[in-house]
C-alpha positions in Angstrom: 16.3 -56.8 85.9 19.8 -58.1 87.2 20.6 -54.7 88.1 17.6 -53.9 89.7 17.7 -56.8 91.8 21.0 -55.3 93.3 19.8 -51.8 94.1 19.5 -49.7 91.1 16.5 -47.2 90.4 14.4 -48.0 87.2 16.2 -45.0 85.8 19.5 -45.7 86.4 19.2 -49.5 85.0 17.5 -48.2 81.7 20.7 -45.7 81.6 23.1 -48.3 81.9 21.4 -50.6 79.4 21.0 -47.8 77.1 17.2 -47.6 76.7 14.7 -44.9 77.9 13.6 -44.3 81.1 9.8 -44.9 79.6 10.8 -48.3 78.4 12.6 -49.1 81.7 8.9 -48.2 83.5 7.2 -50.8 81.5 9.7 -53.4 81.5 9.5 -53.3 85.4 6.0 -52.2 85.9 3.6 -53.8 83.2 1.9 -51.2 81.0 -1.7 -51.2 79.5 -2.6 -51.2 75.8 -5.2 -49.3 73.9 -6.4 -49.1 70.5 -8.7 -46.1 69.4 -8.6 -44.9 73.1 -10.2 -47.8 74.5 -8.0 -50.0 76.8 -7.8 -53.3 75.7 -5.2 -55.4 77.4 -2.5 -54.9 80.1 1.2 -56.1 79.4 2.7 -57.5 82.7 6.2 -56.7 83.9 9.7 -58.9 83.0 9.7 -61.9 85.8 13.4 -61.1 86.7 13.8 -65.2 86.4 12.4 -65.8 83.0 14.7 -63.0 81.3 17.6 -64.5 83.6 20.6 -66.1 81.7 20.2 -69.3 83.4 22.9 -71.8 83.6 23.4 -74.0 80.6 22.6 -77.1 82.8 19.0 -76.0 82.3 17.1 -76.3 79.4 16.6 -73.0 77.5 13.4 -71.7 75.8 14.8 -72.2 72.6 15.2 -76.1 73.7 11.7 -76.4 74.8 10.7 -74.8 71.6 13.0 -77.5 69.4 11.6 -80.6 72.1 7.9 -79.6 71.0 8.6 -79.1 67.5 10.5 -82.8 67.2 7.9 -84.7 69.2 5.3 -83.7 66.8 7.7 -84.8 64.0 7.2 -88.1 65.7 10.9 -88.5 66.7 11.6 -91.0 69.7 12.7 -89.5 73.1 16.1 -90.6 72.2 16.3 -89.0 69.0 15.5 -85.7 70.7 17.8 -85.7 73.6 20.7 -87.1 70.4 19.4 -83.6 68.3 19.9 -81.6 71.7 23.0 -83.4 73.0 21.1 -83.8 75.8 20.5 -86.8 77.9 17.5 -88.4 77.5 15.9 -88.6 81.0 16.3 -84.9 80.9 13.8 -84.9 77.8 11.8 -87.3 79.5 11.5 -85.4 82.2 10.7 -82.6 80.9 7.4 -84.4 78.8 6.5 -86.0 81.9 6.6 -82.9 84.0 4.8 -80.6 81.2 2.7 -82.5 78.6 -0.9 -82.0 79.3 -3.7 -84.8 77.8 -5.3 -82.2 75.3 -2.5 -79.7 73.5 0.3 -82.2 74.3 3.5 -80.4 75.1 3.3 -76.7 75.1 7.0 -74.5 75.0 6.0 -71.7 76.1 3.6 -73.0 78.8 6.7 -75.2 79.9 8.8 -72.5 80.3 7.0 -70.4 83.1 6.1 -73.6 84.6 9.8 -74.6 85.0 10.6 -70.4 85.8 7.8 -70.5 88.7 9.9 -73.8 89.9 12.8 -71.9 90.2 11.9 -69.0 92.2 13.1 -69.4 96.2 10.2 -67.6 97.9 12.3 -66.0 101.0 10.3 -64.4 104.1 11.1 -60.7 104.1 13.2 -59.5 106.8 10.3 -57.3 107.8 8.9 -60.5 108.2 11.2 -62.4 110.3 12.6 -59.3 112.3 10.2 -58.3 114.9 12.6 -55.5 116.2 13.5 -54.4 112.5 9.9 -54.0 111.6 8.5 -51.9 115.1 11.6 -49.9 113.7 10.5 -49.1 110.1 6.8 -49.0 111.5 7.9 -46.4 113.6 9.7 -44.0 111.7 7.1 -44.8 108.9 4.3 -43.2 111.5 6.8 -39.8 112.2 6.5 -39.4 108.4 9.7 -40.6 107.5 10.6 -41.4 103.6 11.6 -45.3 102.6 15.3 -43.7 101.8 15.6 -41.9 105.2 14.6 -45.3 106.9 17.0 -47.0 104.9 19.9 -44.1 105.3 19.3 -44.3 109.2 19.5 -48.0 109.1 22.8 -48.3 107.3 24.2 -45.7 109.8 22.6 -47.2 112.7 23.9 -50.6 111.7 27.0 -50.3 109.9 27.6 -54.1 110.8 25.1 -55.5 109.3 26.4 -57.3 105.9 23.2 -56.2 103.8 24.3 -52.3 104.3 27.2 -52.9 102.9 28.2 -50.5 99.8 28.5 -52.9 96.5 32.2 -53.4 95.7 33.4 -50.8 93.1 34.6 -53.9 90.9 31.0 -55.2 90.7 29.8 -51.6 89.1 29.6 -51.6 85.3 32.0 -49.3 84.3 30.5 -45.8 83.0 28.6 -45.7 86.4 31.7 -46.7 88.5 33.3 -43.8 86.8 30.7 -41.4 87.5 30.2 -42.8 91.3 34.1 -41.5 91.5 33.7 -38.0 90.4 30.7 -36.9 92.5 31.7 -35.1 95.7 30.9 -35.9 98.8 28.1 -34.1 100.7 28.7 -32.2 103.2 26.7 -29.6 105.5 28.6 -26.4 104.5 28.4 -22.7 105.0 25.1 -21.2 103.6 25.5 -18.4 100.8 25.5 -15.0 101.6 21.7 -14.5 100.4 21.3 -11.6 102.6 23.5 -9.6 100.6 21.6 -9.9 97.6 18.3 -9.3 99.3 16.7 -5.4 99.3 14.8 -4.0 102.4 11.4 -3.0 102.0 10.7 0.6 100.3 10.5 3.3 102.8 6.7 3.7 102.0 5.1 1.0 103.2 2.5 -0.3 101.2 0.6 -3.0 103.7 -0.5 -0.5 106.3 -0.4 2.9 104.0 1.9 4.3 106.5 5.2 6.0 106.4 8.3 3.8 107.5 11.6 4.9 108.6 14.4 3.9 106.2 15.1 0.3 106.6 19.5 -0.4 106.5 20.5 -1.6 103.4 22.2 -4.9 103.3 25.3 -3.4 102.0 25.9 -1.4 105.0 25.3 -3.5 106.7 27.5 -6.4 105.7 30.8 -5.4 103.5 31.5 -8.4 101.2 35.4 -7.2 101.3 35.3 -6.7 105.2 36.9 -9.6 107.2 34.0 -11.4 108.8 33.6 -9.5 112.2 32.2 -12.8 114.5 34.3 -16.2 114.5 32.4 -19.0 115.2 30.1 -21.7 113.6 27.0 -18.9 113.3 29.4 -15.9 111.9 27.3 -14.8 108.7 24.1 -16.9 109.9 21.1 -16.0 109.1 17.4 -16.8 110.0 15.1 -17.4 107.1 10.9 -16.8 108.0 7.8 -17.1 105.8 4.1 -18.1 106.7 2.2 -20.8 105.4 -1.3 -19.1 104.6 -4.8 -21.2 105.5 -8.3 -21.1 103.8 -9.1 -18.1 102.3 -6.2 -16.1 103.5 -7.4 -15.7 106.9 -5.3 -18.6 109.1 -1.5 -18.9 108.6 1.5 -20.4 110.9 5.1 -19.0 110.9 8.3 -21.0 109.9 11.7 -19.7 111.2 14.7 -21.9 109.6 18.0 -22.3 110.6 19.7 -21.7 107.4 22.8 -24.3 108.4 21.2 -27.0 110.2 17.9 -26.5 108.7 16.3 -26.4 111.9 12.7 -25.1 112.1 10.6 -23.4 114.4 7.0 -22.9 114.0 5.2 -19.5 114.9 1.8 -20.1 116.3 0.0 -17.3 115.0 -3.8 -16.4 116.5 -4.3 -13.4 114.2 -2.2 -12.9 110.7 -0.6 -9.2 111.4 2.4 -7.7 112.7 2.1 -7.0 116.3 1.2 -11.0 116.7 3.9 -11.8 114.6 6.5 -9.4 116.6 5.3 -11.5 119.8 6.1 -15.0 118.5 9.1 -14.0 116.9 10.4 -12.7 120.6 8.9 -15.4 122.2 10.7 -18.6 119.6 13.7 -16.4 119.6 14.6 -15.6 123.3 17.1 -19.0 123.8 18.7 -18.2 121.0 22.7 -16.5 121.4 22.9 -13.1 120.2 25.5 -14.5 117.4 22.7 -16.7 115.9 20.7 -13.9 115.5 23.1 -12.1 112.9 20.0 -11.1 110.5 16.4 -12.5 109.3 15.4 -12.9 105.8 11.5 -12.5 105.0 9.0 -12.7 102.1 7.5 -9.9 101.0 4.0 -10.3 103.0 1.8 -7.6 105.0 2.8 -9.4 108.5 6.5 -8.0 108.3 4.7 -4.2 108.3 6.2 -3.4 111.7 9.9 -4.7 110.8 11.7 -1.9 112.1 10.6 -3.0 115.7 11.2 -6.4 115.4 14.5 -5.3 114.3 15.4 -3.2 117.3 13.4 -6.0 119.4 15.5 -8.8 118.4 18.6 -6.8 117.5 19.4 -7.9 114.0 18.1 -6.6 111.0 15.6 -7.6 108.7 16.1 -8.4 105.3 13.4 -9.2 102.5 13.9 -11.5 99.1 13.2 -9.8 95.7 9.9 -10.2 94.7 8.9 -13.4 92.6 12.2 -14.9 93.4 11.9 -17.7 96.2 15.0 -19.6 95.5 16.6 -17.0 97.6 15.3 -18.8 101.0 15.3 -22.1 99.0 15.4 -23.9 102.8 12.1 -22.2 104.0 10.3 -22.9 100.4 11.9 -26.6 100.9 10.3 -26.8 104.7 7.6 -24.8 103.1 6.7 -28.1 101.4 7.6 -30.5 104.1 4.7 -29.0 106.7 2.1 -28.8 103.8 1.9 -32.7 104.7 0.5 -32.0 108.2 -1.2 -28.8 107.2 -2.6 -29.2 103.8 -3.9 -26.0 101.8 -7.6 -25.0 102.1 -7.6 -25.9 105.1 -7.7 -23.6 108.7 -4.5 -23.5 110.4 -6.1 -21.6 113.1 -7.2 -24.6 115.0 -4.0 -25.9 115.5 -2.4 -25.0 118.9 0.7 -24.3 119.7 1.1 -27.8 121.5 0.6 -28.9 118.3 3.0 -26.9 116.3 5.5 -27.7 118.7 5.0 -31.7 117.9 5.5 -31.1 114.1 8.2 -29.2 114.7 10.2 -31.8 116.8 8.9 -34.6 114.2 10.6 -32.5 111.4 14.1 -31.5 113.2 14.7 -35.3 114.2 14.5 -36.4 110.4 17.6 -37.4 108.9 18.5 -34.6 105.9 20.3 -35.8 102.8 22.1 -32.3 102.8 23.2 -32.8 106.5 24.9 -36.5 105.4 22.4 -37.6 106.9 22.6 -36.1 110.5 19.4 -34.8 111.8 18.8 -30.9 112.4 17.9 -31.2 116.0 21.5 -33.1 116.6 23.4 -30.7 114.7 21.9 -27.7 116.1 22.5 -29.1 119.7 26.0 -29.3 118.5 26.5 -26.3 117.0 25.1 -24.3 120.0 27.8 -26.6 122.5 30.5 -25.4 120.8 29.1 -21.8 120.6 28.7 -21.7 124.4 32.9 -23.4 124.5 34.0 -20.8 122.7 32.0 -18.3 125.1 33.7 -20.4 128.1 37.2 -20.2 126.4 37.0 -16.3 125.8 35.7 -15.5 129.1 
C-alpha cells in the first residue's frame, strides 16, 4: 500500500513485494467469497493506514490486544501502562476514548477507531483547482485516456512540484535497476513493411476480371540501393484499410501516416473501387509528391481498381499477406481507436463527412506514447515545414 500511495500500478507493487498480481488485486480492491458457488461475503481492501508501520509513539494493535486482555485480568490502570512501559494517561486514554458500556474494551474495535482518527481527509486538487479540473473535464470529453491527461499535464506544467519524477534513491532497488536499462522512446523510422508485402495476383478475384501485372515490391525498392529521396518522408509509406458497418454494406476509409501516425478518414457513400479511387484523390491532393512514396492495403474487394489509383496518385500500391495484420500494425492500432466512435453493427453510412472530419482532428491532437508524447497533428505540421525548407533550400 506504501508503494501504491507513491504512484505504482497494482502490478508493479505485487512485483516488488514478491506476491502475485491476483493477490495484489484483492489486497487493493476487496474480493468476494463463495462457498458451493453461492456468494457469501465480500472481503474489503487493505486501508493503507491500518497496514501502515506507524510510529512507535502510537500504540500498536498488539498493545491494544495486551491492554484488553490485562483489564479483564483486573490489573489497575497503572499496572498496565508499568507491563507496557507506557505512561499511564496514555492507557487511560485510550479506555476512555474506546470502552463501550456493554463489551467493555474491544482491540480490534479500538484499532480502526484510532486508524479512522488518523486519516487527514485532503480536498482533491480536482476539487480545489477550478482551471485544473475544466482541463481534465475537457480532454476527458475529446476521449482522452487518464495517462494521456496526466502525460500532457506533466509536459504542460513541468513546474509544478507534484510532476516531478521520484528521486532514483527513493526506488527500491530491482526496479531502479530496471528503470535504468529501458530505452528511451523515441518516434523513429518505420520498418520497411512494404518490402515484405506481395501485390495482388494478376487475376483478380473481386471483380472476375483480368488485371495487368501489378510491380513487385522488389522492383520497386532495392533493399541494397542507397535510398533515392533524402528527407524526413524518404521510404514513407501510407497505410489504408476500411472499417466495415452492419452487415457488410457501410464502411469508412483510414489512411495512416506510418511515422506520425496521422489519420485521415475516407468518407465512403458506396463500398467499391471507383468511390474509393475518388476519396483517396480527394484526402491525398495536399499531400508532397515525397509523402506519397507507396500505399499499403488489406486484401479487400474495394482496392479492385488499384492499378489506377496507382497511376492516379503516382505511387504504387502494395497489399499485406493475407491473415497477417501486424504488418500495418498502426492502421489495426487506429483500427481500434475509431471503433469507440463507430462501434460494430452499426451503419457507418450516416455519418458525413463533416463528421469524419471531427474524429479525425479529435484523434491526431491526442498525445501518442510512441510519439513521446507529442501529438500527430504537431509532428506532421513539422515534418511537412521542414519538407517544404528543404524544397526552398534546393530550389
Amino acid at each position: 500500500m506504501e508503494l501504491r500511495a507513491r504512484g505504482f500500478s497494482i502490478r508493479a507493487a505485487a512485483r516488488e513485494v514478491g506476491a502475485s498480481r491476483s493477490a495484489g488485486n484483492n489486497w487493493a480492491r476487496g474480493y468476494k467469497t463463495y462457498r458451493n458457488g453461492v456468494l457469501v461475503g465480500f472481503v474489503p481492501p487493505l486501508d493503507r493506514l491500518a497496514v501502515r508501520q506507524v510510529s512507535a509513539r502510537f500504540l500498536s494493535e498488539d498493545e491494544r490486544i495486551e491492554i484488553a486482555d490485562l483489564r479483564r485480568a483486573g490489573l489497575s490502570i497503572r499496572q498496565i501502562a508499568h507491563r507496557l512501559g507506557r505512561a499511564p494517561s496514555t492507557v487511560s486514554r485510550e479506555l476512555r476514548r474506546n470502552a463501550t458500556g456493554r463489551g467493555g474494551y474491544r482491540p480490534f474495535q479500538a484499532h480502526r477507531k484510532a486508524t479512522a482518527r488518523r486519516a487527514r481527509h485532503h480536498r482533491r486538487r480536482l476539487e480545489t483547482n477550478h482551471e485544473l479540473r475544466d482541463l481534465v473535464a475537457h480532454l476527458l470529453a475529446q476521449r482522452w485516456s487518464p495517462n494521456q491527461i496526466s502525460r500532457h499535464l506533466k509536459g504542460r506544467f513541468p513546474q509544478d512540484p507534484l510532476n516531478a519524477p521520484l528521486p532514483r534513491e527513493h526506488l527500491p532497488g530491482r526496479l531502479s535497476a530496471r528503470i535504468g536499462a529501458v530505452p528511451a522512446i523515441t518516434a523513429g523510422p518505420a520498418p520497411p513493411f512494404a518490402l515484405a508485402h506481395r501485390p495482388r495476383s494478376p487475376a483478380c478475384p473481386s471483380t472476375g476480371r483480368a488485371a495487368p501485372a501489378a510491380v513487385r515490391a522488389a522492383d520497386a525498392v532495392d533493399p541494397s540501393a542507397p535510398v533515392p529521396t533524402p528527407g524526413p518522408f524518404a521510404g514513407r509509406t501510407l497505410g489504408g484499410d476500411l472499417i466495415i458497418g452492419k452487415d457488410q454494406r457501410s464502411a469508412i476509409g483510414t489512411l495512416v501516416e506510418r511515422k506520425t501516425r496521422l489519420v485521415r478518414l475516407l468518407h465512403l457513400p458506396r463500398r467499391d473501387g471507383d468511390t474509393l479511387h475518388q476519396a483517396l484523390k480527394h484526402r491525398t491532393a495536399d499531400l508532397p509528391a515525397s509523402l506519397l512514396r507507396s500505399i499499403t492495403w488489406d486484401q479487400g474487394t474495394e482496392m479492385a481498381r488499384h492499378l489506377t489509383i496507382a497511376k492516379t496518385l503516382g505511387a504504387p500500391v502494395y497489399f499485406c499477406d493475407s491473415h497477417s495484420p501486424w504488418q500495418r500494425g498502426s492502421n489495426e492500432n487506429m483500427n481500434g481507436l475509431l471503433r469507440d466512435y463507430f462501434p460494430k453493427g452499426t451503419n457507418l453510412s450516416t455519418h458525413s463527412a463533416k463528421h469524419l472530419l471531427g474524429v479525425e482532428n479529435e484523434l491526431n491532437r491526442r498525445p501518442r506514447l510512441v510519439l513521446n508524447n507529442r501529438a500527430p497533428a504537431d509532428l506532421f505540421a513539422a515534418l511537412l515545414a521542414s519538407q517544404t525548407s528543404q524544397c526552398c533550400d534546393v530550389d
